[in-house]
C-alpha positions as a Python dict, from the first residue, in 0.01 Angstrom:
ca = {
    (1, 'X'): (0, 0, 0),
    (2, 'X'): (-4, -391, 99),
    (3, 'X'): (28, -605, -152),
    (4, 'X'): (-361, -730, -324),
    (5, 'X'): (-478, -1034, -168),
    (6, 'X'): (-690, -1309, -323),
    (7, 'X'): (-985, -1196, -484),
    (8, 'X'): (-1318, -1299, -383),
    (9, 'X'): (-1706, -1110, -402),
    (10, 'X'): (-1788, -785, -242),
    (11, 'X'): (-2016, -474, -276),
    (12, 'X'): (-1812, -207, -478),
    (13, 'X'): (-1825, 131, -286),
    (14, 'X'): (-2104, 207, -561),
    (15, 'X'): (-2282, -95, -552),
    (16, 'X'): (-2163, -195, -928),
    (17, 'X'): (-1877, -142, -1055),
    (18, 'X'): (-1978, 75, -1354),
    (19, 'X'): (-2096, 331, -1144),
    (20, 'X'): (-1772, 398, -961),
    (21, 'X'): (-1652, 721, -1163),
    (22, 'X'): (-2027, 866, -1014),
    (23, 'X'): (-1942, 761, -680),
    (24, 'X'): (-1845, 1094, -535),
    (25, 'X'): (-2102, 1312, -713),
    (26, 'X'): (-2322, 1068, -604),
    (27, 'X'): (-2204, 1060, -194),
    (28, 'X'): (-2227, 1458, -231),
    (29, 'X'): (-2595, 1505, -378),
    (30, 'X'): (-2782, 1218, -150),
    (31, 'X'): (-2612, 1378, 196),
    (32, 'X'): (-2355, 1113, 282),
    (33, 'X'): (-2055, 1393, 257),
    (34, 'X'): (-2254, 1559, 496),
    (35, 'X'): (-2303, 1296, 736),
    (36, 'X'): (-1921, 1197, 727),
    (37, 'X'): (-1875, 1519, 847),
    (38, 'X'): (-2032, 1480, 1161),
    (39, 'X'): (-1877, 1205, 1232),
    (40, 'X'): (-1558, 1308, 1194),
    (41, 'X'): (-1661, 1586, 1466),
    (42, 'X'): (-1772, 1269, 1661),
    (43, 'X'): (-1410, 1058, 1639),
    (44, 'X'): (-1258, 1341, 1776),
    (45, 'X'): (-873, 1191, 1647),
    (46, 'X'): (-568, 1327, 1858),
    (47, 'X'): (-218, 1406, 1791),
    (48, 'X'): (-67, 1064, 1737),
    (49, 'X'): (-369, 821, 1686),
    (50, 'X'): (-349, 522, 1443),
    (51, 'X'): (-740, 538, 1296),
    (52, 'X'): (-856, 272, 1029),
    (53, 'X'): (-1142, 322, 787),
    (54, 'X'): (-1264, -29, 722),
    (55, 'X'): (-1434, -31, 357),
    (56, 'X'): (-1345, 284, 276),
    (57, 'X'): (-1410, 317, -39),
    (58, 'X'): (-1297, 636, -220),
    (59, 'X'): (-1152, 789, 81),
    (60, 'X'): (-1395, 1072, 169),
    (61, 'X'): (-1392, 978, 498),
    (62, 'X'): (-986, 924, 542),
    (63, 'X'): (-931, 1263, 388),
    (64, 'X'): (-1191, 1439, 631),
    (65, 'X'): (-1013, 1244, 940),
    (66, 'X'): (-650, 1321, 833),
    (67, 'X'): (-765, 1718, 741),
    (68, 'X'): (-904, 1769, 1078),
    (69, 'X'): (-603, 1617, 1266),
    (70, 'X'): (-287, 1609, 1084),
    (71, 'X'): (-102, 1459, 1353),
    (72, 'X'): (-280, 1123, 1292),
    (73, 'X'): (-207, 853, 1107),
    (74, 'X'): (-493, 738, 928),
    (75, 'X'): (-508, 378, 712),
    (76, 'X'): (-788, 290, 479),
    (77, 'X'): (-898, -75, 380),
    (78, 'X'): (-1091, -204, 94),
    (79, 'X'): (-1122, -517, -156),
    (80, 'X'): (-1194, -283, -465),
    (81, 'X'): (-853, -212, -583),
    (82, 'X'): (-1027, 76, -879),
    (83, 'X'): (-1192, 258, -534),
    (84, 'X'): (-825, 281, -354),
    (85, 'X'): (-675, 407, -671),
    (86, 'X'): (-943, 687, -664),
    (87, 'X'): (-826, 747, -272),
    (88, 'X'): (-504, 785, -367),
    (89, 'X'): (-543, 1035, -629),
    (90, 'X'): (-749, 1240, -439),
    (91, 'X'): (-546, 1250, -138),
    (92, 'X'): (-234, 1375, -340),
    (93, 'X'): (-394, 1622, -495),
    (94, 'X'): (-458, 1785, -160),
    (95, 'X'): (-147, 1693, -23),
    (96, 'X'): (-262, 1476, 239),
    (97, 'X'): (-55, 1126, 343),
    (98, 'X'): (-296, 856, 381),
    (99, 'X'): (-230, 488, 333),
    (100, 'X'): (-448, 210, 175),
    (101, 'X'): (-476, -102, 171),
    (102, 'X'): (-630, -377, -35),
    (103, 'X'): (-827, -611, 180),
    (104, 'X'): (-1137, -747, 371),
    (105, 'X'): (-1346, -575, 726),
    (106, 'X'): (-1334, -941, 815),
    (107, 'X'): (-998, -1049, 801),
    (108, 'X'): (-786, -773, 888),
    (109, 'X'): (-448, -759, 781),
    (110, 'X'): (-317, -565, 1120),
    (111, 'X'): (-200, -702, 1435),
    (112, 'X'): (-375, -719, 1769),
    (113, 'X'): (-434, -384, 1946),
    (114, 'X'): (-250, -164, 1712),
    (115, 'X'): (-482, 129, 1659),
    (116, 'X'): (-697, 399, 1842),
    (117, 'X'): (-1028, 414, 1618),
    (118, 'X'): (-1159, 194, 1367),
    (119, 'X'): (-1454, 375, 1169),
    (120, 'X'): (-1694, 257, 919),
    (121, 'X'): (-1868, 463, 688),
    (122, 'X'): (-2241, 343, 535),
    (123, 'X'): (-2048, -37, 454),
    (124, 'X'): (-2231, -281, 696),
    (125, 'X'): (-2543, -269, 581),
    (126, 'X'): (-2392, -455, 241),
    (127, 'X'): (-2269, -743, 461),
    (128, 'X'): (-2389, -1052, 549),
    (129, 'X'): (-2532, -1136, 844),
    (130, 'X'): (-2198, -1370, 986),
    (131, 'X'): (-1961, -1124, 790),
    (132, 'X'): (-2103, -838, 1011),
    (133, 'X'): (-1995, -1078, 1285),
    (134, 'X'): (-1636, -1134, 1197),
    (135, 'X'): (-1619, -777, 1093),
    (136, 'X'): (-1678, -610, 1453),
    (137, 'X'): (-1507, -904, 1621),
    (138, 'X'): (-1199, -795, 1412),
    (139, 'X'): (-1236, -415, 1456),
    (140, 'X'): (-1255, -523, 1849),
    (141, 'X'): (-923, -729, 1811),
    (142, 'X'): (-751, -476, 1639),
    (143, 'X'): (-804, -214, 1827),
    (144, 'X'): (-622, -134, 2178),
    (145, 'X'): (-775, -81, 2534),
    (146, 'X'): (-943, 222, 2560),
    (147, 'X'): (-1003, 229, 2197),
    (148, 'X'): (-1286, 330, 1993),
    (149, 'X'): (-1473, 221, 1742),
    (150, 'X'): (-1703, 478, 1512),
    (151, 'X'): (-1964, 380, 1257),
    (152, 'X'): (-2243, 566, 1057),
    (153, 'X'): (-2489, 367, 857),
    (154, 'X'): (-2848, 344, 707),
    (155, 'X'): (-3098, 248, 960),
    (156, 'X'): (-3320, -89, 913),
    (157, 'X'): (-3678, -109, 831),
    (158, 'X'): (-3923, 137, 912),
    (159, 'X'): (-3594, 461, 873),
    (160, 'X'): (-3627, 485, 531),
    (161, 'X'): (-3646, 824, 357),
    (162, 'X'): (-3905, 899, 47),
    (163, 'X'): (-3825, 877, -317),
    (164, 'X'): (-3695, 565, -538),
    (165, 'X'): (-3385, 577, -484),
    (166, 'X'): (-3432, 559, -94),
    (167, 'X'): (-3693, 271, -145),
    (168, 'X'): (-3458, 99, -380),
    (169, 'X'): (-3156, 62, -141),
    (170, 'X'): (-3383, -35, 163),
    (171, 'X'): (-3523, -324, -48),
    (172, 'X'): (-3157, -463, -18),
    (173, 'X'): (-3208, -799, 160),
    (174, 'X'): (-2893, -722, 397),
    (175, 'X'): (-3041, -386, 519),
    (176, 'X'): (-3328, -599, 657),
    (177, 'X'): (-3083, -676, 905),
    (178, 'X'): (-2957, -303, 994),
    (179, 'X'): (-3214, -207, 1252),
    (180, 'X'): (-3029, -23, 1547),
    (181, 'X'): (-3143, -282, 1826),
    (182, 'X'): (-2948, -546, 1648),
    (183, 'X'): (-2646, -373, 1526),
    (184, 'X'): (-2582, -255, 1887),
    (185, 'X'): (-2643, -676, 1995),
    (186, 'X'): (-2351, -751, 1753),
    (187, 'X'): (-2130, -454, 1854),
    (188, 'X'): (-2176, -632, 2185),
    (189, 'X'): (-2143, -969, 2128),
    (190, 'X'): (-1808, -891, 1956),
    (191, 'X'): (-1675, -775, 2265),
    (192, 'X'): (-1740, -429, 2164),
    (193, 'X'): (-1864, -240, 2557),
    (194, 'X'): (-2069, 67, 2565),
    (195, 'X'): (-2234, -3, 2242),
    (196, 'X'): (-2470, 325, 2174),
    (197, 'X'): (-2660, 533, 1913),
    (198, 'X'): (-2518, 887, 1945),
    (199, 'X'): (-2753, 1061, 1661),
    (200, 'X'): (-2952, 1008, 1386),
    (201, 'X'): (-2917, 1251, 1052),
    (202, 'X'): (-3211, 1210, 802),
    (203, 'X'): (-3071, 1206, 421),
    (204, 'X'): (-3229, 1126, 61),
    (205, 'X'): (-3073, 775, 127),
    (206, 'X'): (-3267, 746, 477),
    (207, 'X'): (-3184, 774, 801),
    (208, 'X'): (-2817, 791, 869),
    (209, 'X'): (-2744, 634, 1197),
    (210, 'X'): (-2411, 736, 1422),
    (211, 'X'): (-2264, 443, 1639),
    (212, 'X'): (-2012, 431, 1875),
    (213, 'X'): (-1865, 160, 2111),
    (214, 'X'): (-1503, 129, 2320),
    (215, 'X'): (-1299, -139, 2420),
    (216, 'X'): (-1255, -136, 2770),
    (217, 'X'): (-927, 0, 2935),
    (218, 'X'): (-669, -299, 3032),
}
């Protein structure tokens, strides 16, 4: 693991950080296990790929990546030290490498085309606008020609799914900004070709929305 950085605000995995030790319970119940299975289906990691979870939280998502292709190498990043301590745990006790590291989707600590697939997992929609920005523009950079880069999220306005705890997490001013037209605009403008919605997964949370883009080959 890299050595912590300096400190500054984020969204915990949870959303506060009391309600970390419920994170995983809570993932499983409101369907977002489910959806990070499909898209590991969708990344589709080979023998020898370098993949990087950006925000990854507890690792749920590493752990499905590295279990359905053992021959990759797979790196998670995330500011919340407590949330990479949980990844850690959980990935020894099934006896799968993984590597974390402590750090920001917007200033990546990795150098310039050094991995196959970048993934994020229901993160951006806790960003702000110009950190989404920086965020794909950095995915883009750090990923190398022919590259890919993999994203499930909550849809914006007008995908939300019924209940309170659905309406409570689309009143989030930041989701206002998550509607598919403009996520695919900033996918582009980082640089980010072949920007695309490749399914949509309904859950207690809302509509889950898969993404996918490539860098072009050199």
């Amino acid at each position: 693991m890299m050595a912590d950085g300096p400190s500054r605000p984020y969204v915990p995995a949870a959303g506060k950080h009391w309600r970390l030790p419920l994170y995983d319970l809570m993932a499983k119940v409101l369907g977002a296990d489910a959806a990070r299975r499909v898209l590991v289906q969708q990344i589709a990691s080979r023998t020898g790929d370098r993949v990087l979870e950006i925000g990854c939280g507890t690792g749920s998502l590493l752990l499905g990546v590295k279990q359905a292709q053992p021959g990759a190498e797979v790196v998670g990043l995330d500011p919340d030290p407590a949330a990479l301590a949980i990844a850690r745990r959980k990935a020894e006790r099934a006896g799968v490498p993984i590597r974390t590291d402590q750090g920001y989707a917007d200033e990546l600590p990795y150098a310039d085309a050094s991995f196959d697939r970048v993934l994020s997992s229901f993160m951006f929609h806790h960003l702000p606008r110009t950190v989404k920005e920086a965020a794909l523009r950095e995915a883009r950079r750090v990923l190398k020609p022919g590259g890919r880069f993999h994203m499930v999220d909550l849809g914006g306005p007008g995908s939300g799914g019924r209940g309170f705890i659905a309406h409570l997490i689309h009143a989030d001013r930041h989701l206002k900004d998550n509607a598919e037209d403009r996520v695919l605009a900033l996918m582009r403008g980082a640089g980010l070709a072949d920007a695309q919605v490749l399914a949509r997964r309904p859950s207690l949370l809302g509509s889950a929305v898969y993404y996918q883009a490539t860098v072009p080959p050199a």
